[in-house]
C-alpha positions as CSV (number, residue, x, y, z in Angstrom):
1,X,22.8,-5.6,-0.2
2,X,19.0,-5.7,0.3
3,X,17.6,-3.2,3.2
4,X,14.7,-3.3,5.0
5,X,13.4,-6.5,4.5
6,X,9.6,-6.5,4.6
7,X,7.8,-9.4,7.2
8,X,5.6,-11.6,6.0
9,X,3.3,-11.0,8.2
10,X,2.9,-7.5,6.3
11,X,2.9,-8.6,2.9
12,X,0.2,-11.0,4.5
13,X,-1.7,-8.4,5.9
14,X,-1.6,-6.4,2.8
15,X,-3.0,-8.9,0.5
16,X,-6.1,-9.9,2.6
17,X,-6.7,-6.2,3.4
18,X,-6.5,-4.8,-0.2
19,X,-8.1,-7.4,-2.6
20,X,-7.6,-6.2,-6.3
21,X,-9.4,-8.9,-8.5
22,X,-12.2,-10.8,-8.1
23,X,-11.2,-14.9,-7.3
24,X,-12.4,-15.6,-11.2
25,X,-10.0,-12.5,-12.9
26,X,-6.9,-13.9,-14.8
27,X,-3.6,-14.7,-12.6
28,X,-0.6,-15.5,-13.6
29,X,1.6,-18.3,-11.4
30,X,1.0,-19.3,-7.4
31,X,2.0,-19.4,-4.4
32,X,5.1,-17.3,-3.8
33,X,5.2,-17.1,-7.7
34,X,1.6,-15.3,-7.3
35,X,1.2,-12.4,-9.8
36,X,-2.5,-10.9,-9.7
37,X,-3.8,-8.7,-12.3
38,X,-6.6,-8.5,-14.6
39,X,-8.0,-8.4,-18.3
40,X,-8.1,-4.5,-18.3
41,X,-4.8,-3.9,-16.7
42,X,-1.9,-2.7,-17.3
43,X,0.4,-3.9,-14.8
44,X,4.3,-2.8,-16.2
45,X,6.3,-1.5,-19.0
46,X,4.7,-2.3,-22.8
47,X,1.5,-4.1,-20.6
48,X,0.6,-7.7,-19.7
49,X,2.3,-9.6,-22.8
50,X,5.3,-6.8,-22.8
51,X,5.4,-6.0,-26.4
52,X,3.1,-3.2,-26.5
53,X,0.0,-4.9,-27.4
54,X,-3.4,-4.5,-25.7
55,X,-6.3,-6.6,-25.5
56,X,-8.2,-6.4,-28.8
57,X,-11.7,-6.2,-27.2
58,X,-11.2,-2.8,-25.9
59,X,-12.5,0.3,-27.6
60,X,-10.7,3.1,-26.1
61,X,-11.8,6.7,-27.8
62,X,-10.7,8.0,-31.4
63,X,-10.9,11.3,-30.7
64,X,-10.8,13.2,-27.1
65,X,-9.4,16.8,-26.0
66,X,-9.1,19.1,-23.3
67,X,-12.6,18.5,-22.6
68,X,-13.9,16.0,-25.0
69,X,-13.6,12.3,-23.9
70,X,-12.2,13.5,-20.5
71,X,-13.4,11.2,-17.4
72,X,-10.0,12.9,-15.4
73,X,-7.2,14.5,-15.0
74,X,-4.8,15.5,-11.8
75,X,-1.7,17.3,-11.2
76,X,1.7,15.4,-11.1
77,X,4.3,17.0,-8.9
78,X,7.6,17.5,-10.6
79,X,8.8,15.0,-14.0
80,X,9.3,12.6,-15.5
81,X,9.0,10.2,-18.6
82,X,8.0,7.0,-17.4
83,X,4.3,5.6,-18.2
84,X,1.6,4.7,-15.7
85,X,1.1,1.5,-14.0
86,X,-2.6,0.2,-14.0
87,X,-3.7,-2.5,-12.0
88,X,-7.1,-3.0,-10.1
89,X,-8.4,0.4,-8.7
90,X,-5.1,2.1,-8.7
91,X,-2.8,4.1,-11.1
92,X,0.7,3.8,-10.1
93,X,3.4,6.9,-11.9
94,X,6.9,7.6,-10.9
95,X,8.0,11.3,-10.3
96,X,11.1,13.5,-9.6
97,X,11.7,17.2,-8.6
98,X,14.9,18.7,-7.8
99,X,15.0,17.4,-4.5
100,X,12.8,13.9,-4.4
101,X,12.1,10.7,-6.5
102,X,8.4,9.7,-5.7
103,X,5.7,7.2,-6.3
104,X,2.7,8.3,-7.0
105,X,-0.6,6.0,-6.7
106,X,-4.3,7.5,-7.8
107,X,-7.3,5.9,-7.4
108,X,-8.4,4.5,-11.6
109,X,-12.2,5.9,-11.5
110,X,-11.6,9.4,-10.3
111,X,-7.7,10.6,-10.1
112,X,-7.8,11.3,-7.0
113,X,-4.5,11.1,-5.3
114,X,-4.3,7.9,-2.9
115,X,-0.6,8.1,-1.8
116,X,2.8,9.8,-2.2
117,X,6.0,8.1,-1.5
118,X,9.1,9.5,-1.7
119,X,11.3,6.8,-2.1
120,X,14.7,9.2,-2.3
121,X,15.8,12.5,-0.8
122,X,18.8,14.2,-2.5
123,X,21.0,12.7,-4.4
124,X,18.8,13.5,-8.0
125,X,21.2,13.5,-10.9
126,X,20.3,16.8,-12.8
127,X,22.7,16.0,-15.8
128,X,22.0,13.6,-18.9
129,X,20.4,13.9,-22.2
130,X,17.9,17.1,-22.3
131,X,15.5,13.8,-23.2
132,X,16.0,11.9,-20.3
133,X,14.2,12.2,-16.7
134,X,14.8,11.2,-13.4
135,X,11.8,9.5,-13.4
136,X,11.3,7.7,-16.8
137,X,11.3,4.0,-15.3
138,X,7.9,2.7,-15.2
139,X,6.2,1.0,-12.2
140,X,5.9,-2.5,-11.9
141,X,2.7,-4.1,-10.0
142,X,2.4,-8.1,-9.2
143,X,-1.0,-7.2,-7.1
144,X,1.0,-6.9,-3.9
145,X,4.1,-4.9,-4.4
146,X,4.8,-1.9,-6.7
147,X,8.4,-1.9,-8.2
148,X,10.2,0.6,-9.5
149,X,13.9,2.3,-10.4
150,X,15.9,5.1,-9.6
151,X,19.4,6.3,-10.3
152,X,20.2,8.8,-7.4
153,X,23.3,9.9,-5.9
154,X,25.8,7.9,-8.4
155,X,24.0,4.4,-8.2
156,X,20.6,2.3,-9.3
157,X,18.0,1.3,-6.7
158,X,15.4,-1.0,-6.8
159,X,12.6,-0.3,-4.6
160,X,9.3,-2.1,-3.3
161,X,6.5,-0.6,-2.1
162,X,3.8,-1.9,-0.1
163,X,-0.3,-1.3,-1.7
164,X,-0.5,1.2,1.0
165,X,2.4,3.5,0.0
166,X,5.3,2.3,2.8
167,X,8.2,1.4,1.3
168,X,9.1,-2.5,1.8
169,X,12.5,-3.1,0.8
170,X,15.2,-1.2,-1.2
171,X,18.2,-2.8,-3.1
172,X,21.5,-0.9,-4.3
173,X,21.5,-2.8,-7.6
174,X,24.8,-1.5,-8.6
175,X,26.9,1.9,-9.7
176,X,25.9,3.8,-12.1
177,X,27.9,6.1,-14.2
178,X,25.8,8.5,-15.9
179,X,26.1,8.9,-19.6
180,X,22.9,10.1,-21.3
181,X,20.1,8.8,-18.1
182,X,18.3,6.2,-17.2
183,X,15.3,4.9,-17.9
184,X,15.2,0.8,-17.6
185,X,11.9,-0.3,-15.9
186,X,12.0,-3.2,-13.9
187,X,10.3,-6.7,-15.4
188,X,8.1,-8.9,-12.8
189,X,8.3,-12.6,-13.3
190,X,7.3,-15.5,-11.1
191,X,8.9,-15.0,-7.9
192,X,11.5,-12.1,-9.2
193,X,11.6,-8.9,-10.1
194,X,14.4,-8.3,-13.2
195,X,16.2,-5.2,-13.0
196,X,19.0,-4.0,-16.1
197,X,21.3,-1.2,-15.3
198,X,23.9,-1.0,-18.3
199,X,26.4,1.9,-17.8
200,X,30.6,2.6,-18.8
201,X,31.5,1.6,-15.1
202,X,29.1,-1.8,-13.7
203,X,27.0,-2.8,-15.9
204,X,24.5,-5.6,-14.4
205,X,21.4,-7.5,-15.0
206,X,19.7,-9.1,-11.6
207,X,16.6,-11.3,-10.4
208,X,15.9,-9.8,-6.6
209,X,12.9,-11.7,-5.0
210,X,9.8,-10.4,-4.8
211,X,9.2,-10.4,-1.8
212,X,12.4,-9.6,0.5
213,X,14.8,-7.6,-2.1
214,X,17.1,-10.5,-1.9
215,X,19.4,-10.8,-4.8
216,X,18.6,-14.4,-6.6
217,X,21.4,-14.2,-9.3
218,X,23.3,-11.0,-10.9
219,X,25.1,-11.1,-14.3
220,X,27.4,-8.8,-15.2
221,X,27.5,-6.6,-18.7
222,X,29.8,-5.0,-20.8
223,X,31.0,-1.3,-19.7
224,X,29.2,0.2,-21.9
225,X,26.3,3.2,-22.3
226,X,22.8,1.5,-22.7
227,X,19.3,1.7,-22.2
228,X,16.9,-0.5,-22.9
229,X,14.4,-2.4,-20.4
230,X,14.7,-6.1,-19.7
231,X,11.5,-8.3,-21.1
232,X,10.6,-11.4,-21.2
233,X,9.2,-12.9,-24.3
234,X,8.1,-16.4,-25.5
235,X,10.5,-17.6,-28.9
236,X,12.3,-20.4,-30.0
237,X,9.9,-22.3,-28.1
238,X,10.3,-21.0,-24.7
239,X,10.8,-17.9,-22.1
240,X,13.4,-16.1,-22.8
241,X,14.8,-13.0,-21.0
242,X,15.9,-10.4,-24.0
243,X,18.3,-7.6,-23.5
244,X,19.7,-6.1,-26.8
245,X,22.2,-3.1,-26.5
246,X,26.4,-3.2,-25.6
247,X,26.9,-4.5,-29.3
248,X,24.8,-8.0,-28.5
249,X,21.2,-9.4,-28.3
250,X,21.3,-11.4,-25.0
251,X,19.2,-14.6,-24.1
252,X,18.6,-15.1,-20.3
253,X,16.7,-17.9,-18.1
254,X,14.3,-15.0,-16.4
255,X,14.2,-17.2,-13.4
256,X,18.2,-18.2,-12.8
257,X,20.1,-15.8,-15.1
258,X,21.7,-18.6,-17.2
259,X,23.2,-17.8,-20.4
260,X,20.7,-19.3,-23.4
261,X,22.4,-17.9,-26.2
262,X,24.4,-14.6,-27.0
263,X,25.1,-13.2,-30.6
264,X,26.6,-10.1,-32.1
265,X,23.2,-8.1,-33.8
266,X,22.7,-4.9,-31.8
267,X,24.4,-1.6,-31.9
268,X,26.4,0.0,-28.9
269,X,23.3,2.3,-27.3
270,X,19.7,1.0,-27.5
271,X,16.7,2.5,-26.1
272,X,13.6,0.4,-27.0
273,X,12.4,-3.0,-25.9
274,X,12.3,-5.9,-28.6
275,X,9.6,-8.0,-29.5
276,X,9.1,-11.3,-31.4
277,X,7.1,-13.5,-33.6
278,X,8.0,-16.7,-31.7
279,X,10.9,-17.9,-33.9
280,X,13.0,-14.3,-34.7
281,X,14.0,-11.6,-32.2
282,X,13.6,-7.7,-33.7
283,X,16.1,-5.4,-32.4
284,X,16.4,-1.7,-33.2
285,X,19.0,0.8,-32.4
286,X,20.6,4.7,-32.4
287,X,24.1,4.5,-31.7
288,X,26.8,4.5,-33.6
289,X,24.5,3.4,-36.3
290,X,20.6,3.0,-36.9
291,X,19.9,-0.3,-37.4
292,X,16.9,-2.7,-37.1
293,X,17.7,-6.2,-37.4
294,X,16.0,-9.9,-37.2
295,X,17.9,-12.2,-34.9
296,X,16.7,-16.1,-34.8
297,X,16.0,-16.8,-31.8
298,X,17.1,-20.9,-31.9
299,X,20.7,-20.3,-30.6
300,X,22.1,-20.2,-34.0
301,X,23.2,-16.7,-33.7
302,X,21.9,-16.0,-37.2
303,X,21.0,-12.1,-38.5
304,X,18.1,-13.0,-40.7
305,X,17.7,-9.3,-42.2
306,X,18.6,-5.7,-41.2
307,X,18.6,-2.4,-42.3
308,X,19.6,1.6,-41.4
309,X,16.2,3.0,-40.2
310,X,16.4,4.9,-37.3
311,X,14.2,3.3,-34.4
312,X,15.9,4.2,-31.6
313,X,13.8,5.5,-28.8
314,X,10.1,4.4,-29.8
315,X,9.7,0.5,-29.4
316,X,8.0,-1.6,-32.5
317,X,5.3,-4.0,-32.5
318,X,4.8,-6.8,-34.1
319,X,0.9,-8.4,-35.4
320,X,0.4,-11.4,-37.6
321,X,3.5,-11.7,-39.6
322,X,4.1,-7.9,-40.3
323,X,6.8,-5.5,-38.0
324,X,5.6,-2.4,-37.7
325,X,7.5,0.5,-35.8
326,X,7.6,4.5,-36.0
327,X,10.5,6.3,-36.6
328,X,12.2,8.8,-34.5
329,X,11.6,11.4,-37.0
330,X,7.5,10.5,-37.2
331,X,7.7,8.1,-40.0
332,X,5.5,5.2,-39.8
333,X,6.9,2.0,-41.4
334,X,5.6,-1.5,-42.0
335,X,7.8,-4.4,-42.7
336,X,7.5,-8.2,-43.7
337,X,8.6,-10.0,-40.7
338,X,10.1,-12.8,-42.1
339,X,11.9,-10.9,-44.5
340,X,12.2,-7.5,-43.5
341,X,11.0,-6.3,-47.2
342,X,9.3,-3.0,-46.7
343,X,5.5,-3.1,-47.2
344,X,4.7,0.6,-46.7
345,X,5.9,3.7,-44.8
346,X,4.2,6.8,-44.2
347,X,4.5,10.4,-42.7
348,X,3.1,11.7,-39.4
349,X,5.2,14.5,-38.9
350,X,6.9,15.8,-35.4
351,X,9.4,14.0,-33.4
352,X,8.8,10.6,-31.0
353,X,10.4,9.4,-28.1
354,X,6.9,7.6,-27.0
355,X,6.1,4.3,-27.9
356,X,2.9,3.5,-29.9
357,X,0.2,0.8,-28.8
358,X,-1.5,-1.8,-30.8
359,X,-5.2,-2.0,-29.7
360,X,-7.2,-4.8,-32.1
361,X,-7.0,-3.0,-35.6
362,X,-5.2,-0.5,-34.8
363,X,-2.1,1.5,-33.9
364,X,-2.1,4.7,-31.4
365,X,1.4,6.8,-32.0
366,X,2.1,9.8,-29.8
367,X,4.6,12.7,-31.0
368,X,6.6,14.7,-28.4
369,X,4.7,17.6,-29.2
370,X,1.5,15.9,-28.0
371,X,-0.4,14.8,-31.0
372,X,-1.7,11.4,-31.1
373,X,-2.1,10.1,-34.8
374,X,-4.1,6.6,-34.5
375,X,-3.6,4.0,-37.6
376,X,-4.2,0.9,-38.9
377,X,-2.3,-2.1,-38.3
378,X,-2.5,-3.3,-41.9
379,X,-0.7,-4.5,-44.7
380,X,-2.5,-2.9,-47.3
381,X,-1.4,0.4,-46.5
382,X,-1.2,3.2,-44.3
383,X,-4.2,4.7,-43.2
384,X,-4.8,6.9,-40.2
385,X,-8.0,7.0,-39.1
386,X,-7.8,9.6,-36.7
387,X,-5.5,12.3,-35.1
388,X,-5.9,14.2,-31.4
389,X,-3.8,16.7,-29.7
390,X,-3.5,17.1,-25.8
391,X,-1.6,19.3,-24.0
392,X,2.2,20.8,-25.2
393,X,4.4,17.6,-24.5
394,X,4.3,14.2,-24.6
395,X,7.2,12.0,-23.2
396,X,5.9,9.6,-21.8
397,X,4.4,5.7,-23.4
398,X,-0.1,6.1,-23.2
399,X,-1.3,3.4,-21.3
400,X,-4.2,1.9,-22.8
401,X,-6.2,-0.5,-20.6
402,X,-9.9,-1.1,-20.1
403,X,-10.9,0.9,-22.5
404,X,-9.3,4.3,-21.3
405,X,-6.2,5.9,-22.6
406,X,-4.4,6.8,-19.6
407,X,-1.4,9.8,-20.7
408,X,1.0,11.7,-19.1
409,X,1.4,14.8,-20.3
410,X,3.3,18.8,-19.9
411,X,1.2,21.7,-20.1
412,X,2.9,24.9,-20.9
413,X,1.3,27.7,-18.7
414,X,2.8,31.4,-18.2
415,X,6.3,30.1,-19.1
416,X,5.4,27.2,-16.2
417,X,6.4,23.8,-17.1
418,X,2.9,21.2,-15.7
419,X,2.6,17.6,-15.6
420,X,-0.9,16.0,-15.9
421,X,-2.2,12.4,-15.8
422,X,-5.4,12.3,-17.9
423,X,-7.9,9.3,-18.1
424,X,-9.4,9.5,-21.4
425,X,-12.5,7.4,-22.4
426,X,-16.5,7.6,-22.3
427,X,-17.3,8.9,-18.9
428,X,-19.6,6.6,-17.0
């Protein structure tokens, strides 16, 4: 299956000539497990711990606007939902016309566009869910490769691409038939990249390595609509490769694909990406029910606690013993973990299919309409501290990472439809 296998002698070249971190910045594995990134990066889907959270010593900006708290913005060609990539001195997007699926790659201080890649011609599936894209993956970065996927012309791809913009390898990962879109991002880990692709014809889950496309192991999935992104998260004592959606919450070894533990907990359709406390897994789901649910993650298959609130696109996050998630319908809720007795809830207003960020105290929380409310991550009650508008649309997850709020968003001009990337932050 894998085509155009990338030399090492490239992916040699392209390491020595395009240094991203300093020999001191945080690394994760080595040798051919190498993953490079640093403490204000944001290197794939829900950032560096993959649930959402950022760094608590950043201080990116309460307030900003179309010219307040700007440092840049640029032009992105055509759509799509998927966040921003941020690793070293580069910003990595993924974008689709009616004709192409791209890669974009800016350079992180000014926006300035570095590279362009199409990575498909033709074959763009138009249809779907007026929600979906056909670009909402979001580009993975191990500090050598970017990795990202498409469905085009019936079938997913997996796709590495070189620091420099050439493409390195491409894998048909399997079949796809189209229900509502897709939207799974791929998930780095040691020597693999993860890839999902649930649909009513092939479903699959696969680890490809890194660096030749090769497929390491494949497990097949029920035939059945789905969504949600693979992650990897540490519970029950260990790394565990989550996948909720198909009626199941699914335990995976990331690095061979081995079954852990499977149990009954999650409705048909999911969209988000669960998190954990170390000991229960929290699923949420849209179709045929709303549901959120605590699942022990020990093996024993037990539901701790559940109830009928409709998470279903935006992800939650979890912080010291408390859930906290927004609804699809703007409704911010906090739960007790362990428990799932509801703390507090509140009202934002508007409708959101982006996922909110936990930075230190507090929570940011975009609405599709573009409005950005920012509250506390608190027990004690709900408390928004401030609230920001940009632009006519938001889709897309912010990516908040060094201090900067990196967001993707539509701007309505002339009965024109826009996509712009702004950096938000202190300038200098």
């Amino acid at each position: 299956m894998p085509r155009l296998p990338a030399p090492l002698a490239v992916l040699c070249l392209l390491f020595t000539a395009i240094p991203l971190l300093p020999a001191d910045e945080p690394r994760e594995g080595g040798g051919a497990d190498r993953i490079v990134f640093g403490p204000t990066d944001w290197p794939w889907w829900r950032g560096p711990t993959r649930d959402g959270t950022a760094p608590p010593d950043q201080k990116p900006p309460l307030t900003w606007g179309e010219k307040e708290n700007v440092v840049w913005q640029s032009p992105v060609p055509g759509r799509g939902h998927g966040a921003p990539a941020v690793v070293g001195d580069r910003v990595f997007l993924a974008a689709a016309d009616h004709d192409t699926q791209s890669v974009l790659c800016l350079d992180r201080r000014t926006g300035k566009q570095l590279w362009h890649t199409v990575v498909h011609r033709g074959g763009v599936e138009i249809k779907g869910n007026t929600k979906s894209s056909q670009a909402s993956s979001t580009p993975a970065c191990d500090g050598t490769r970017v990795f990202i996927n498409f469905l085009n012309a019936g079938a997913i791809y997996t796709t590495a691409l070189g620091l420099d913009g050439k493409q390195l390898w491409q894998v048909k990962v399997t079949e796809y038939v189209l229900h509502q879109g897709f939207g799974s991002s791929p998930a780095v880990y040691k020597s693999l990249v993860i890839v999902s692709a649930d649909n009513k014809g092939t479903g699959v889950i696969a680890g490809l390595d890194r660096a030749t496309g090769k497929v390491v192991w494949t497990r097949e999935r029920p035939k059945l609509p789905n969504y949600a992104s693979p992650v990897i998260l540490t519970a029950a004592g260990r790394e565990q490769l989550i996948l909720t959606g198909c009626d199941l919450v699914t335990a995976l070894d990331p690095l061979t694909g081995e079954k852990i533990w499977e149990t009954k907990g999650a409705t048909t359709e999911c969209v988000t990406s669960t998190v954990t406390d170390g000991k229960l897994v929290f699923t949420s789901g849209g179709y045929p029910k709303n549901h959120v649910s605590a699942v022990r993650a020990d093996g024993s298959g037990q539901l701790v606690w559940e109830n009928k609130a409709r998470v279903y696109v935006p992800s939650m996050l979890f912080r010291a013993g408390y859930l906290y998630a927004v609804l699809d319908e703007g409704i911010p809720v906090c739960w007790k973990a362990d428990t799932g007795a509801e703390v507090w809830r509140g009202r934002l207003g508007g409708t959101f299919t982006a996922s909110p960020v936990l930075v230190g105290d507090y929570i940011y929380a975009t609405n599709e309409a573009g409005k950005t409310s920012i509250f506390k991550a608190t027990p004690d009650g709900f408390d928004v501290a401030a609230e920001n508008k940009l632009g006519d649309e938001v889709m897309a997850t912010p990516t908040i990472c060094g201090g900067r709020i990196y967001m993707r968003v539509v701007v309505k001009k002339d009965g024109r439809r826009e996509e712009v990337l702004y950096c938000l932050g202190p300038k200098g």
